[in-house]
N, C-alpha and C positions, 0 to 999 in steps of 0.2 A: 167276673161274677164270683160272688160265695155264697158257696153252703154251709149251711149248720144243720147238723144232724144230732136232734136231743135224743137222750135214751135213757134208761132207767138202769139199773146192774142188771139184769136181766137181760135186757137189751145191748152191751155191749159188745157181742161179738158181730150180732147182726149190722150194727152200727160201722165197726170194723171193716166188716167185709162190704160193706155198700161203698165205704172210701177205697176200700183195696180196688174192687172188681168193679163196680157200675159206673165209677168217675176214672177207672183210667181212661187215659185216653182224649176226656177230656179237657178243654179247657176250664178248669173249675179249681179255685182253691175249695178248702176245708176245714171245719171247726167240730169235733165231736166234743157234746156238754152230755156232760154225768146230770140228770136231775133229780138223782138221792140225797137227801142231808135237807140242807135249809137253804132251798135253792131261792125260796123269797128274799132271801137279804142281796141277794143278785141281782134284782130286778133291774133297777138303771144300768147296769153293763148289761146285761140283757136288751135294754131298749137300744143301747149303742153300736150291741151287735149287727142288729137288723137295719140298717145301713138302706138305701134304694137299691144298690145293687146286690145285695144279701138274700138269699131264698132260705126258707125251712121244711126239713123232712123231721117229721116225730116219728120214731121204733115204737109201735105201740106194742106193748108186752100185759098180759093179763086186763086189767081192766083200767089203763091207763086213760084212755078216753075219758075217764071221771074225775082221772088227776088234777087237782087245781093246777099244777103248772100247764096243763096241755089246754086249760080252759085260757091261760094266762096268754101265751102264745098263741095261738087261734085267734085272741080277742084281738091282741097286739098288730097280728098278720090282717084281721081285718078293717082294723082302724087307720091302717098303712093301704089298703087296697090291694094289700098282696096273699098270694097263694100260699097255703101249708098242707104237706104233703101227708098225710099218715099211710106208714108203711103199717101194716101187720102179718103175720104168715098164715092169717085165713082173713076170712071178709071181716070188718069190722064196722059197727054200728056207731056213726057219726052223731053227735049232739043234736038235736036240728034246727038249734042253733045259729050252727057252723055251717052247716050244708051248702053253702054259698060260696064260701072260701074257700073248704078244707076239700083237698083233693085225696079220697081213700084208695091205695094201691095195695091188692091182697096176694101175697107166696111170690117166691124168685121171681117166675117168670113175667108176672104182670111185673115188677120191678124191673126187671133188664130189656122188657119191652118198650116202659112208658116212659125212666126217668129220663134215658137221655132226649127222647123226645120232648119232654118239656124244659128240659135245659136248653136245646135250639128253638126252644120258642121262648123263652126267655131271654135270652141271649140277643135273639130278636128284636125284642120290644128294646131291651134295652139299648141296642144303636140304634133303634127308631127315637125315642127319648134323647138321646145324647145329642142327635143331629138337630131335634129340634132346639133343644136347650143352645146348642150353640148357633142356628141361624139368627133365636131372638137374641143372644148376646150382640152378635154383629146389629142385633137393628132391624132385619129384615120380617117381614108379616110372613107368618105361618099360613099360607092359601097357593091356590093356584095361578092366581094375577099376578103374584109375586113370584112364584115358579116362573111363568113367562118371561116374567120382566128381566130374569137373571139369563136367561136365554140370550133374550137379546143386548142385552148388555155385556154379554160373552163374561159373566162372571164365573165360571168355570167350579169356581171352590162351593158354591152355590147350590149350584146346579145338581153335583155331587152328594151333597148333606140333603138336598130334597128329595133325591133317588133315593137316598139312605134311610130317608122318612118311611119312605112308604108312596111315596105319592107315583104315577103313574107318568111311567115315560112318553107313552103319547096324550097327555094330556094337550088341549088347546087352547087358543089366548080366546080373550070376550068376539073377536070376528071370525072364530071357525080353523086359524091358524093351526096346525100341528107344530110340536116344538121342533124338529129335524126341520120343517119347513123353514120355522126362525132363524136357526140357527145357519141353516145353507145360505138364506138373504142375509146374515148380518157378515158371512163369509168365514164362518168360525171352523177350519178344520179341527181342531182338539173338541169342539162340544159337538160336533158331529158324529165322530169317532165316538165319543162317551155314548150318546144316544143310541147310536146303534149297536154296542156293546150292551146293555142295555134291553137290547130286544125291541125297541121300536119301529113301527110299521112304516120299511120305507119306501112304499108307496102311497101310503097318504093324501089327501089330496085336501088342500084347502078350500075352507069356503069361500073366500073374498076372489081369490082369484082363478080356482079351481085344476089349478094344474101341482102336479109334485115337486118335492126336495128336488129331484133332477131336473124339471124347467127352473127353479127359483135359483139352480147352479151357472142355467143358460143365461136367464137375464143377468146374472150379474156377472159372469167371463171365470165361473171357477173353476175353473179344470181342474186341480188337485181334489177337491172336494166330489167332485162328479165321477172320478176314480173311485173315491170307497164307497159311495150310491151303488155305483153298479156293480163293485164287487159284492156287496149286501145285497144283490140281487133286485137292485132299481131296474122296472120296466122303462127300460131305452124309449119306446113310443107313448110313452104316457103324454098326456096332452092337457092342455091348460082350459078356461070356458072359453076362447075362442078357435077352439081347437088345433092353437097349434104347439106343436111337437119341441123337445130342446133339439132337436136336429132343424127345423124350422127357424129359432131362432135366433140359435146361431151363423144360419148359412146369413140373415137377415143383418147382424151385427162382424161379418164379416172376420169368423175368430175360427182360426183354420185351426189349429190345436185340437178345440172342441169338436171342431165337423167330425175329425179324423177318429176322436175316442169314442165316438157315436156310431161312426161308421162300421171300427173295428168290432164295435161291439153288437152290430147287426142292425141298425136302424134303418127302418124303411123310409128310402128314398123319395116313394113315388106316392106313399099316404098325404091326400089333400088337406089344408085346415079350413074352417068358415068363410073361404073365401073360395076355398076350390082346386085353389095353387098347393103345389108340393115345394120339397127344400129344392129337388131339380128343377122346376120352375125356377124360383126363384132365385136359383144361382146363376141361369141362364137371363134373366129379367133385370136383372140390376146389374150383368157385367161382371161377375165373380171370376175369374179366369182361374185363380186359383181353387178355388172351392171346387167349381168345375172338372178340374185336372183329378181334385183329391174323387168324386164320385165319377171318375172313369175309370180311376184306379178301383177301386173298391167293386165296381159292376164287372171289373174283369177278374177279381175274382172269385 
């Protein structure tokens, strides 16, 4: 990001000191313009300065607000769709005109309170813009179907630049899916980990099928992915619409790995699903010997 801080002679020590003191620290280049002399014949390097990623603060000094250049800039700032700041060291009376664009900040301390705050919300916007700019480069639609879609397709770089949008990590596909849910079915440890870096709710529960990222780990035998669920504080018993449990489904598909990181992790044994049965049923029912051994071990202790 850069700043341009116009000032008039008057204005240049305050101008000074807003690059010395308010921008250290951050990440922000810097351009102070003198706007004394015949600053009209500048105009085109002027438009050039103002760049998408370019911001501007005017030093308002006496009655600069009526300055043509400050009318010049303002216009320019708002025909770009972008903010200009006017500083002055008491309240200052905006054109009302401008009153739309022009953001008025009055003495130090409103300055050392507000700029850097709008510089992280600039800063903001702008890798919000840049990520979209480059998902439509690749081709991809700027929506949420399309969010989804890169889930499942474990496109990862994707996924990443639509988090960077703006868009929301638990968003869901058109049948209710949560995207951890996706991303557990389609087996993706790295988009999983992103997602829940992230902040997403990993308990969740989808609509189609009704149960969490942790059963869609069981049906499909992930055990490395069912590790960072439950380190992210996956409910172990969560349960699917026919209620049953990833501790159920695994004793069912016979993946002793899973019983075991289910067990460790405290999974109730003897909770029934829509049928009645529990995983100890059922490992006793189908002949599990092993399974079996693993929830002896684990009742003992």
């Amino acid at each position: 990001m850069k700043l341009l801080v116009l000032h008039e002679a008057e204005g240049k020590e305050i101008a000074q000191g807003i690059v010395r003191n308010q921008l250290k620290g951050l990440k922000v280049s810097s351009r102070k313009i003198n706007m004394d002399g015949n600053w009209a014949a500048s105009g085109p390097a002027f438009d050039g300065a103002i760049t998408d990623n370019a911001r501007v603060i005017a030093v308002i000094t006496g009655q600069a607000c009526e300055s043509p250049w400050f009318a010049y800039f303002a216009g320019l700032c708002r025909g770009r769709g972008q903010e200009l700041i006017a500083y002055s060291g008491k309240k200052t009376a905006v054109p009302e005109i401008f009153t739309k664009t022009v953001i008025p900040l009055a003495g130090k301390r409103g300055l050392e309170k507000r700029l850097p705050e709008y510089i992280v919300e600039w800063a903001a916007g702008e890798k919000t813009d840049a990520a979209k700019r480059e998902l439509l480069d690749r081709g991809i639609p700027f929506n949420e179907a399309s969010f989804c879609n890169c889930v499942t397709t474990k496109d990862a770089g994707a996924v990443n630049l639509f988090l960077q949008a703006g868009f929301s990590v638990n968003t869901r596909d058109v049948l209710g899916v949560p995207l951890v849910c996706l991303a557990a079915r389609a087996g993706d440890k790295g988009l999983v980990k992103i997602l829940l870096q992230a902040g997403c709710d990993v308990n969740a529960l989808s609509a189609d099928r009704g149960g969490s990222a942790l059963v869609d780990c069981a049906l499909g035998k992930y055990c490395d992915i069912a590790k960072l669920l439950l380190k992210a504080g996956a409910d172990v018993n969560a349960k699917s619409k026919d209620g049953q449990s990833a501790l159920i489904i695994s004793v069912g598909l016979n993946d002793e790995p899973f019983v075991e990181l289910l067990l460790k992790a405290g999974a109730d044994t003897d909770e029934p699903d829509a049928l009645g049965a529990s995983a100890r049923k059922y490992a006793m029912l189908f002949n599990k010997p092993g399974i079996t051994e693993l929830l002896k071990k684990y009742d003992a202790k």
